[in-house]
DRENPA-257712 format. One record per atom (N, C-alpha, C, CB): atom name; y, z, x. Coordinates in nm, 3 decimals, always signed. Atoms other than C-alpha are relative to their C-alpha. Glycine has a CB too. Layout:
BEGIN
ATOM atome      yy      zz      xx
ATOM    CA       Y       Z       X
...
This chain:
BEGIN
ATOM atome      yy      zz      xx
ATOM     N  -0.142  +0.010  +0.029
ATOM    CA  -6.374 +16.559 +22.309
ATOM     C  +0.055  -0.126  +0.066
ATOM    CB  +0.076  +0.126  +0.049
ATOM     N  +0.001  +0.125  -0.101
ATOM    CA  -6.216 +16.233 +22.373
ATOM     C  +0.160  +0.015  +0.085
ATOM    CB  -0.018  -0.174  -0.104
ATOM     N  -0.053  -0.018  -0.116
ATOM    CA  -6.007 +16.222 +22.672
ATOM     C  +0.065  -0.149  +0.022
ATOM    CB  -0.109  +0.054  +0.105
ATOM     N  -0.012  +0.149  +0.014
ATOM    CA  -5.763 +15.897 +22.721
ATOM     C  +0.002  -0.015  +0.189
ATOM    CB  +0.171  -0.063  -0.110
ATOM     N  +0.036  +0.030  -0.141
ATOM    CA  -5.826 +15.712 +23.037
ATOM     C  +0.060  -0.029  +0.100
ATOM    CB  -0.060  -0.071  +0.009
ATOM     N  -0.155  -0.015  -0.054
ATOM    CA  -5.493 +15.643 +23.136
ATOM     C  +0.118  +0.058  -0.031
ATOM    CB  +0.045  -0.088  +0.005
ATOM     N  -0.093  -0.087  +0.041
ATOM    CA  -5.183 +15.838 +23.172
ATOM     C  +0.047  -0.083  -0.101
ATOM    CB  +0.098  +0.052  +0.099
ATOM     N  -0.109  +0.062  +0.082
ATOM    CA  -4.951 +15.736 +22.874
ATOM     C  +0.144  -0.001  +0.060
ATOM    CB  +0.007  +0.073  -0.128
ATOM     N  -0.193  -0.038  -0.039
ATOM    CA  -4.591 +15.632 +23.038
ATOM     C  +0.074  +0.019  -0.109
ATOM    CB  +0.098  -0.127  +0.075
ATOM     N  -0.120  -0.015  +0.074
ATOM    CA  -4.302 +15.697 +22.921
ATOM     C  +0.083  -0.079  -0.103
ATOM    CB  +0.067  +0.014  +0.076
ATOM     N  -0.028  +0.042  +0.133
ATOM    CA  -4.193 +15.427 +22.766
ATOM     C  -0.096  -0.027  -0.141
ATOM    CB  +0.053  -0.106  +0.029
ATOM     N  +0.120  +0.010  +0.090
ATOM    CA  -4.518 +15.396 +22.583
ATOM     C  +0.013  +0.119  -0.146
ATOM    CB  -0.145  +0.039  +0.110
ATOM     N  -0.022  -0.149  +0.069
ATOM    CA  -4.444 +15.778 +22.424
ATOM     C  +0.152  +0.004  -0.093
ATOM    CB  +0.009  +0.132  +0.142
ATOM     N  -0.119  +0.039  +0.060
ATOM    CA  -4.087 +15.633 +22.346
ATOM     C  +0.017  -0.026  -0.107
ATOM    CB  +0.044  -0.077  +0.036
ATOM     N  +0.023  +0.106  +0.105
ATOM    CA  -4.167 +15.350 +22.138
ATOM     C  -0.055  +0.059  -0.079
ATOM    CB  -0.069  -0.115  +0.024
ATOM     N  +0.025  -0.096  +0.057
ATOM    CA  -4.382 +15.621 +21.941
ATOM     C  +0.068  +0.069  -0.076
ATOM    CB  -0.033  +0.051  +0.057
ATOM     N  -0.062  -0.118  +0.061
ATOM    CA  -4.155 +15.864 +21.885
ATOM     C  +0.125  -0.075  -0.069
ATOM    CB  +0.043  +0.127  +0.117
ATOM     N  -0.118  +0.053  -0.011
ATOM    CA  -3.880 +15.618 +21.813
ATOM     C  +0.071  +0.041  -0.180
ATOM    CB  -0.025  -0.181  +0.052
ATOM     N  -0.013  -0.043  +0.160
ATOM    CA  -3.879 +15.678 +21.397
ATOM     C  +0.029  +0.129  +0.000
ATOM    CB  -0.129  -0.019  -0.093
ATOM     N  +0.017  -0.162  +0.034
ATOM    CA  -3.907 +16.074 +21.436
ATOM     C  +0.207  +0.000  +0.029
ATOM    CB  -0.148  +0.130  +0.161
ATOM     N  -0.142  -0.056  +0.032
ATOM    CA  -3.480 +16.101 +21.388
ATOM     C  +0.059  +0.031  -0.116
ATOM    CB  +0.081  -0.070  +0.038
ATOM     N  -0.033  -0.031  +0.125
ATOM    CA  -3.264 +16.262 +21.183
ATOM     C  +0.098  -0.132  -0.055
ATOM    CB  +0.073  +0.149  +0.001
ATOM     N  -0.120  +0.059  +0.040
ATOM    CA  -3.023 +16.052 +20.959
ATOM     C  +0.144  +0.076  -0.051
ATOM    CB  -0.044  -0.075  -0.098
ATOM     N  -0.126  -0.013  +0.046
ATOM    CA  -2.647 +16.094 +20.882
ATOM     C  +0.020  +0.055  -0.200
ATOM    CB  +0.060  -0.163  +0.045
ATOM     N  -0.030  -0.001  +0.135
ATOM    CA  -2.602 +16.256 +20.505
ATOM     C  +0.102  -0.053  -0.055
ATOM    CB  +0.005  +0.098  -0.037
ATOM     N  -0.084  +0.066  +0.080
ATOM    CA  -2.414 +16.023 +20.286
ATOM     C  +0.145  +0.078  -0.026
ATOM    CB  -0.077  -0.024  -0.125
ATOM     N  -0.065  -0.075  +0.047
ATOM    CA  -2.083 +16.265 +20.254
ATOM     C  +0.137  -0.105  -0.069
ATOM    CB  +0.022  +0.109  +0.111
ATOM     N  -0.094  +0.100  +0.031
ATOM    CA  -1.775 +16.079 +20.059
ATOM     C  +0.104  +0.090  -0.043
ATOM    CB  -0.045  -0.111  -0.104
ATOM     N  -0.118  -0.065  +0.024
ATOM    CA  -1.416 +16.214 +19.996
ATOM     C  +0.031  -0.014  -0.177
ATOM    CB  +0.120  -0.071  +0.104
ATOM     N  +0.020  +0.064  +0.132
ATOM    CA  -1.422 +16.262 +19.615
ATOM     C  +0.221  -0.012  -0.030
ATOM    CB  -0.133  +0.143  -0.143
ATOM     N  -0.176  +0.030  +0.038
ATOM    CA  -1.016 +16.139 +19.483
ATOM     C  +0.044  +0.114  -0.062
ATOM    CB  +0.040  -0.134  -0.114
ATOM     N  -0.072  -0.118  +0.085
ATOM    CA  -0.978 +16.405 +19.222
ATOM     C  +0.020  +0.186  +0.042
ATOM    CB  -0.092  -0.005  -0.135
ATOM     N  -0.018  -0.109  -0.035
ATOM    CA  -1.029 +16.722 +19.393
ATOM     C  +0.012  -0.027  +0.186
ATOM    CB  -0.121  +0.092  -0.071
ATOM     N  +0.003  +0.052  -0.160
ATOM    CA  -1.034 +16.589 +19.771
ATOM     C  -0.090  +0.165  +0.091
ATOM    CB  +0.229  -0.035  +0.073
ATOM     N  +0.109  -0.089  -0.090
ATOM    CA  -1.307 +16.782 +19.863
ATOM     C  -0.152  -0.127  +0.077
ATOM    CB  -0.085  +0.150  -0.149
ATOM     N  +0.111  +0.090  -0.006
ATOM    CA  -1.594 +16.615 +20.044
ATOM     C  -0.147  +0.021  -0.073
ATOM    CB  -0.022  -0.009  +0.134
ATOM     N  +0.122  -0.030  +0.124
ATOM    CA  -1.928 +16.566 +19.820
ATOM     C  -0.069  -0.119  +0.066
ATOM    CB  +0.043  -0.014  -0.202
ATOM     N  +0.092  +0.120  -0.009
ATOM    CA  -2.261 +16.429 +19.893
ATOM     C  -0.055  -0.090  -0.151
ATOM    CB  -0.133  +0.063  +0.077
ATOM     N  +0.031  +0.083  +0.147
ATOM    CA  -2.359 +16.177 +19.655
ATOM     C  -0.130  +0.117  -0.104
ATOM    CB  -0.099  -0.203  +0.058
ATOM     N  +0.126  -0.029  +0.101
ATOM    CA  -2.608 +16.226 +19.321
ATOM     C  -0.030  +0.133  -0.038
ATOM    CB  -0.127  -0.046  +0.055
ATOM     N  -0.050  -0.135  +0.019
ATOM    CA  -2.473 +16.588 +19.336
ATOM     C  +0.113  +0.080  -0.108
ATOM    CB  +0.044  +0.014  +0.114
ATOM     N  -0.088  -0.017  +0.079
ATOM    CA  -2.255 +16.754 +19.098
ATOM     C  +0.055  +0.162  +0.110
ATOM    CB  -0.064  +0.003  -0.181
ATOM     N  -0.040  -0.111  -0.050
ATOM    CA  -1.953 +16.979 +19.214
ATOM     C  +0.012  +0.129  -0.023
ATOM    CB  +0.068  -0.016  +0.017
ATOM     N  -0.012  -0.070  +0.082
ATOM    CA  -1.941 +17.268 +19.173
ATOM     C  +0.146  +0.134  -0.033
ATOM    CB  -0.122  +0.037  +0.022
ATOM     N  -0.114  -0.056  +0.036
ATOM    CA  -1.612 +17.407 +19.198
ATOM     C  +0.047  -0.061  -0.171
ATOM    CB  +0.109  -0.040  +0.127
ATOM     N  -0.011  +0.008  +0.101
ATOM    CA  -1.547 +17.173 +18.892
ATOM     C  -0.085  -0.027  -0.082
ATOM    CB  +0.065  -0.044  -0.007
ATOM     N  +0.108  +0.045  +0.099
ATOM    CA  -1.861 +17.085 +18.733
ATOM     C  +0.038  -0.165  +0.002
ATOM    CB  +0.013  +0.085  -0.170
ATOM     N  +0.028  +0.154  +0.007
ATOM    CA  -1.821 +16.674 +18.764
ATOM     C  -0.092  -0.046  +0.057
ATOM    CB  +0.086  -0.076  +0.041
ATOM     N  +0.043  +0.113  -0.095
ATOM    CA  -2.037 +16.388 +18.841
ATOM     C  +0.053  -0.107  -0.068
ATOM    CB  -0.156  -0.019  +0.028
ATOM     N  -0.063  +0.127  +0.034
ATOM    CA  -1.966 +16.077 +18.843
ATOM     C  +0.106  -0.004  -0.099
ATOM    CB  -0.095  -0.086  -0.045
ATOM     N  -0.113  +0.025  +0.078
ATOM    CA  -1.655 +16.142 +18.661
ATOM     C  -0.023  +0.052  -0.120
ATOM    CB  +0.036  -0.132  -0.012
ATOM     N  +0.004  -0.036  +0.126
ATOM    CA  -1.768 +16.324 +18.384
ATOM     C  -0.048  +0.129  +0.026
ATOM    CB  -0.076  -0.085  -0.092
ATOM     N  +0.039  -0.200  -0.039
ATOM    CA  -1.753 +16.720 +18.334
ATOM     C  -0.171  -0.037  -0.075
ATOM    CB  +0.149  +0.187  -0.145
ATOM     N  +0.147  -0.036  +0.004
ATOM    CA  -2.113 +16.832 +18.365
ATOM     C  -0.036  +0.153  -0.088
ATOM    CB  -0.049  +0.010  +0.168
ATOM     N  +0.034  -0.098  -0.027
ATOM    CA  -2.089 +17.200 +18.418
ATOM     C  +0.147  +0.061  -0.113
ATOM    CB  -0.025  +0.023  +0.173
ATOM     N  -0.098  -0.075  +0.052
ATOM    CA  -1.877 +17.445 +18.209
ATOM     C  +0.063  +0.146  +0.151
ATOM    CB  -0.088  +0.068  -0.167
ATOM     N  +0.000  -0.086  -0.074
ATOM    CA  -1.707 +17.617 +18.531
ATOM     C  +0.141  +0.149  -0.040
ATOM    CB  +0.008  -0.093  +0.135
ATOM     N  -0.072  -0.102  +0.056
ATOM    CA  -1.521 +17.959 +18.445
ATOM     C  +0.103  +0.065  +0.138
ATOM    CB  -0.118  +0.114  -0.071
């Protein structure tokens, strides 16, 4: 089993891990219903995307 030969510091384990975060989801205030919506999503209180009914909502 291989075994490393020196401890790994800390910042060494840093610089590593440095990619592993989450990101921020895109959220945007849509004008017509002023609800917030993440993009490339359709709403669904009214059925729109991008400005055009999608969904038939009842």
């Amino acid at each position: 089993m291989a075994v490393p030969f020196r401890r790994t510091s800390k910042t060494a384990k840093r610089k590593r891990r440095t990619h592993k975060k989450l990101s921020v989801p895109a959220i945007t205030l849509d004008e017509k219903s002023g609800n917030y919506v993440m993009g490339h999503r359709i709403d669904k209180k009214t059925g729109m995307y991008k400005g055009k009914q999608v969904l038939d909502v009842k």
